[in-house]
N, C-alpha and C positions, 0 to 999 in steps of 0.2 A: 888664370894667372899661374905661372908654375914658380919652380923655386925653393926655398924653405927659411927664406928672410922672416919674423912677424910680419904683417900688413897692419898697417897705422893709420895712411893716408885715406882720407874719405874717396877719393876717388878713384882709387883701389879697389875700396871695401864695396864700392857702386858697379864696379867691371866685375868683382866678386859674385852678386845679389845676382846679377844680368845672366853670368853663364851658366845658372843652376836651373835657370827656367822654367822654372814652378806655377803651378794652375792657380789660380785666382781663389782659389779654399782650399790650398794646404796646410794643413795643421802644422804645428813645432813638431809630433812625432814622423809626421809623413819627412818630412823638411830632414826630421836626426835619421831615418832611414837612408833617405839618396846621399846624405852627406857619406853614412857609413860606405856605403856603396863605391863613391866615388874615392872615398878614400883608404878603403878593404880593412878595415877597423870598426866592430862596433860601437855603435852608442846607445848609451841604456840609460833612460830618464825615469829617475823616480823622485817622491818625497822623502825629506828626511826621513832615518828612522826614528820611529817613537822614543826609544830610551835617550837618541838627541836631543830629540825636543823637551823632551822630561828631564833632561841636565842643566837645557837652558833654562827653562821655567825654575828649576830649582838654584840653579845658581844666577840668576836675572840676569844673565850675558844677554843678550839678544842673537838672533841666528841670523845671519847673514842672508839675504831672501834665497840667493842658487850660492851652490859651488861646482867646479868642474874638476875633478878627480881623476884623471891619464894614467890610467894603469895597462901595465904591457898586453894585456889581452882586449881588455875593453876601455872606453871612455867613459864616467857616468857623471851623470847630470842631477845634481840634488836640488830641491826646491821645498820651500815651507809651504806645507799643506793648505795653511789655516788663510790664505788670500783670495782673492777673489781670482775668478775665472781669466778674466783677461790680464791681468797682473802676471799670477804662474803663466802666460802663455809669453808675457815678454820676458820674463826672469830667463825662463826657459829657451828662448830665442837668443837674448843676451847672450847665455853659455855656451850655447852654439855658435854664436858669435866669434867668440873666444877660440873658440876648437879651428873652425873654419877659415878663420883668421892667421891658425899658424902662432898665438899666442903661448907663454910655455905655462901649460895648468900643472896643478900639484902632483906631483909624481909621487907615488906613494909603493910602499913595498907590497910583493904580490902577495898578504895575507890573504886569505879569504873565508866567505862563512859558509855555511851550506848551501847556501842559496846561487853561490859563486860568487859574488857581490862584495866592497871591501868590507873590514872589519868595522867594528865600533869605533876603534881607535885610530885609523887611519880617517874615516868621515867627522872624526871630532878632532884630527890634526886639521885637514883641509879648514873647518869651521875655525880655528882659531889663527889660520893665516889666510883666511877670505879679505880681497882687496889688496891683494901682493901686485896686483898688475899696475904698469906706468900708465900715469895719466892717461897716453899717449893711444893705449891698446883699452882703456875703459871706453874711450869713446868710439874706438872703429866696433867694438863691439854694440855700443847704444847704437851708432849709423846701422850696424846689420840688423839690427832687431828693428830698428823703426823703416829699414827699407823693404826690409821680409814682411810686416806687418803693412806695410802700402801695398805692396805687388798680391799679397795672398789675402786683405779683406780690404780691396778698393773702395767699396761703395760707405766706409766711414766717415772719410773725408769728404763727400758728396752729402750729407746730410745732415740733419743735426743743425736750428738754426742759434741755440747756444751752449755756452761751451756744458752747461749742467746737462743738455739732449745730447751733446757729441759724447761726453760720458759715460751717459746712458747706454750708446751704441755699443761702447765698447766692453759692455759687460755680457757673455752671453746667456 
């Protein structure tokens, strides 16, 4: 789909999923590669940094599971460490979601640390306005992340005969 409208519409977000045409075990980072690719912009997923989560633990805010952070050279994708495997794999699918989507993520100024990566203070702005998106763009991103998650680990759906074993599956 070309353009630069957001994408909202679920069946959109499904003609989206279609023309990225991904192998049946592509991870989220295989998945934020081709995107970058396709869209000549990197994406860099990592977990929060520790002195975040150490601000949240200390100040009891809670951390928002992802944030997606759009900064003029790269995109990056934050996630709470501390969840289970398949959890960070939709958090992390979600944000891409978002990216891939055409959603508008937190732009943030180009500080950066050594690492190149944002500042502390730019990843604890993003954190205190996570959930800025309309209704409307939270769900085309849930559609990506549970249509990427159909297309890249099919055989979930196929087994598991309740939902505490389908669960199960989904943990790796």
């Amino acid at each position: 789909m070309h353009g630069t409208e957001p994408i909202t519409d679920v069946d959109d977000v499904k003609t989206l999923v279609d023309e990225l045409d991904l192998a049946a075990t592509a991870a989220p980072e295989t998945l934020a590669v081709r995107l970058s690719e396709l869209r000549g912009h990197p994406i860099k997923i990592l977990p929060y940094p520790e002195p975040i989560i150490a601000e949240s633990r200390r100040t009891e805010e809670p951390l928002p599971y992802g944030v997606w952070i759009a900064d003029p050279s790269a995109d990056y994708v934050f996630y709470r460490p501390e969840t289970t495997p398949s959890h960070r794999r939709h958090i992390i699918l979600h944000e891409l979601g978002h990216i891939w989507c055409r959603h508008a993520g937190e732009q943030i100024e180009p500080i950066k640390t050594r690492n190149g990566g944002p500042d502390h203070a730019s990843v604890a702005r993003a954190v205190q306005r996570a959930g800025g998106f309309a209704e409307d763009q939270e769900q085309a991103a849930e559609a990506f992340a549970y249509l990427i998650e159909r297309r890249t680990r099919p055989n979930l759906s196929a087994t598991g005969d309740t939902p505490a074993a389908r669960y199960r599956l989904l943990e790796d």
